[in-house]
Structures are given as C-alpha cells and as structure tokens.
C-alpha positions as CSV (number, residue, x, y, z in Angstrom):
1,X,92.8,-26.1,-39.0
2,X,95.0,-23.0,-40.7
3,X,98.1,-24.4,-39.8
4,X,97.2,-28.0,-41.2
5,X,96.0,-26.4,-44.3
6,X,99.0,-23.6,-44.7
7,X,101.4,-27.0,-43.8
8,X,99.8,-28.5,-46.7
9,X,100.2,-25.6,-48.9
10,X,104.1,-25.7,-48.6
11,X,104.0,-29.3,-49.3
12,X,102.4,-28.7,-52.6
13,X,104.5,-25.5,-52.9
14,X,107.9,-27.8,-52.3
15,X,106.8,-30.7,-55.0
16,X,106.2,-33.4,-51.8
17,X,103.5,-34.4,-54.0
18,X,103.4,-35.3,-57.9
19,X,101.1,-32.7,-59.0
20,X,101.5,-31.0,-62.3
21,X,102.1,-27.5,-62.3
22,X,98.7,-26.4,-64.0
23,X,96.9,-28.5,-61.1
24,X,99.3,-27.1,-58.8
25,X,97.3,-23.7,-59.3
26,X,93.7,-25.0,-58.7
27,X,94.7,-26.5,-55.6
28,X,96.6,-23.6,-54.0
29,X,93.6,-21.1,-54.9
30,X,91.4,-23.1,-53.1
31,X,93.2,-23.9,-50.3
32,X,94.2,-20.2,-50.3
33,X,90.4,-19.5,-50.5
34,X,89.5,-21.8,-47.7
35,X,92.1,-20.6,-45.1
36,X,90.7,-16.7,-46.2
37,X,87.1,-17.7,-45.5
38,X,88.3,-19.4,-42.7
39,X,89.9,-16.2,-41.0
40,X,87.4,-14.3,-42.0
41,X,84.9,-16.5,-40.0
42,X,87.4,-16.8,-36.7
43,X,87.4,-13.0,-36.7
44,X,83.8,-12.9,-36.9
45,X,82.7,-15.3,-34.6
46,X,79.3,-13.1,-33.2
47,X,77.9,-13.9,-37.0
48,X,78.8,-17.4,-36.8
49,X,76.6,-19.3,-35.0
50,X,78.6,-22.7,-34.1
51,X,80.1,-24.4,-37.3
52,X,78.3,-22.1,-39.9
53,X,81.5,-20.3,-40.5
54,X,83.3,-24.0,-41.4
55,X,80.7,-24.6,-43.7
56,X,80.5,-21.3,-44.6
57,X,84.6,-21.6,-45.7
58,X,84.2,-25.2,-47.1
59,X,81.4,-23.6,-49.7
60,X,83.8,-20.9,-50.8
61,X,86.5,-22.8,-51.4
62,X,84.3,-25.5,-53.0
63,X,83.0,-22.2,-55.4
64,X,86.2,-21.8,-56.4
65,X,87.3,-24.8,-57.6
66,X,83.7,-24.9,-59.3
67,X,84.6,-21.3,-61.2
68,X,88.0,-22.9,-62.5
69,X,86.0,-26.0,-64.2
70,X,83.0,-24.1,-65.2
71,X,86.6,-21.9,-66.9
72,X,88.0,-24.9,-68.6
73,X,84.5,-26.1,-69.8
74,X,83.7,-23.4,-71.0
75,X,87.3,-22.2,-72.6
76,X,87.2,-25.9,-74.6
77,X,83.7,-25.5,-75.4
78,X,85.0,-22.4,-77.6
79,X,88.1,-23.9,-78.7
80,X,86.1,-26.4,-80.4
81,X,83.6,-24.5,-81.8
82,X,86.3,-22.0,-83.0
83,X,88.2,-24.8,-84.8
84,X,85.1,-25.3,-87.1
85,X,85.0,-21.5,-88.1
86,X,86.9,-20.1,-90.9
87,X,86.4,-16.1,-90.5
88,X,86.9,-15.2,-87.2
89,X,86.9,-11.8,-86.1
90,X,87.6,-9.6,-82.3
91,X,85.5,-6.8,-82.9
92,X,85.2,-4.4,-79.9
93,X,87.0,-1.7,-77.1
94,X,89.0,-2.1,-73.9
95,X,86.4,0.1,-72.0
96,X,82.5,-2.2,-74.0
97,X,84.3,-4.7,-73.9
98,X,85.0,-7.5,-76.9
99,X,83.3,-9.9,-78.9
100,X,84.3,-12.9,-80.9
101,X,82.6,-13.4,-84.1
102,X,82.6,-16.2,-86.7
C-alpha cells in the first residue's frame, strides 16, 4: 500500500493529473499523512491488533484534510465578516499572541 500511494504522489507531483496547484497541496498532505500513519502502524505492529493500524492511518489522513476545510471555512468566514467592518485593528505581541478587532 506505500508504494501505490508514494506512486501516486509522483503522479500528482509530475501534473499526470489536472489538479490545480492550491489543490495539489491538500492532496499531497494527506497522502503524505496517510503513508506516515501508515509506517508508523507497520513498525508498530504489537499495538495493532489486525487492521486497526489501516484504520487507524485512514482517520489521520481523513483529519487532515478535515483541518484544511475547517481552515478555509473558517479563513472565508472572517473574510466576510471583515469586509463589513470599517475600523479594523491587530492589537497584540508575538509571545500573547494577536487579536483582530473591528
């Protein structure tokens, strides 16, 4: 299963298929994702008990495609909202941390 998925990987990575290059990312970070999990679980085969570690992997990568939506949701949820605002402000430090107000 690693070498089908890191033979798909250089497909994407060589443009055999027409994805656009922002999409491009999301599917090689969760294929990348995937064949981690899934070396992780070969290498620890005493903790997984027959195909846990497959579905184990499958849920990870799964998770990381769902961190990248909940991302883009989220990032056009505030672009919105920030369109409507006319005083907008970044208050805040590099070490607290920073805060958008309007």
């Amino acid at each position: 299963m690693l070498a089908k998925i890191r033979d798909e990987e250089i497909r994407v990575l060589r443009n055999q298929y027409s994805i656009p290059e922002e999409e491009k990312i999301v599917v090689l970070k969760v294929t990348s994702t995937l064949r981690a999990s899934l070396q992780y679980w070969d290498n620890n085969i005493q903790m997984a008990k027959g195909e846990k570690g497959t579905i184990v992997a499958i849920a990870d990568a799964i998770g990381t495609l769902g961190g990248h939506t909940m991302s883009v949701l989220a990032s056009k949820a505030a672009e919105k909202r920030l369109k409507k605002s006319i005083n907008i402000s970044i208050v805040g430090t590099a070490n607290d941390g920073f805060v958008i107000r309007y």
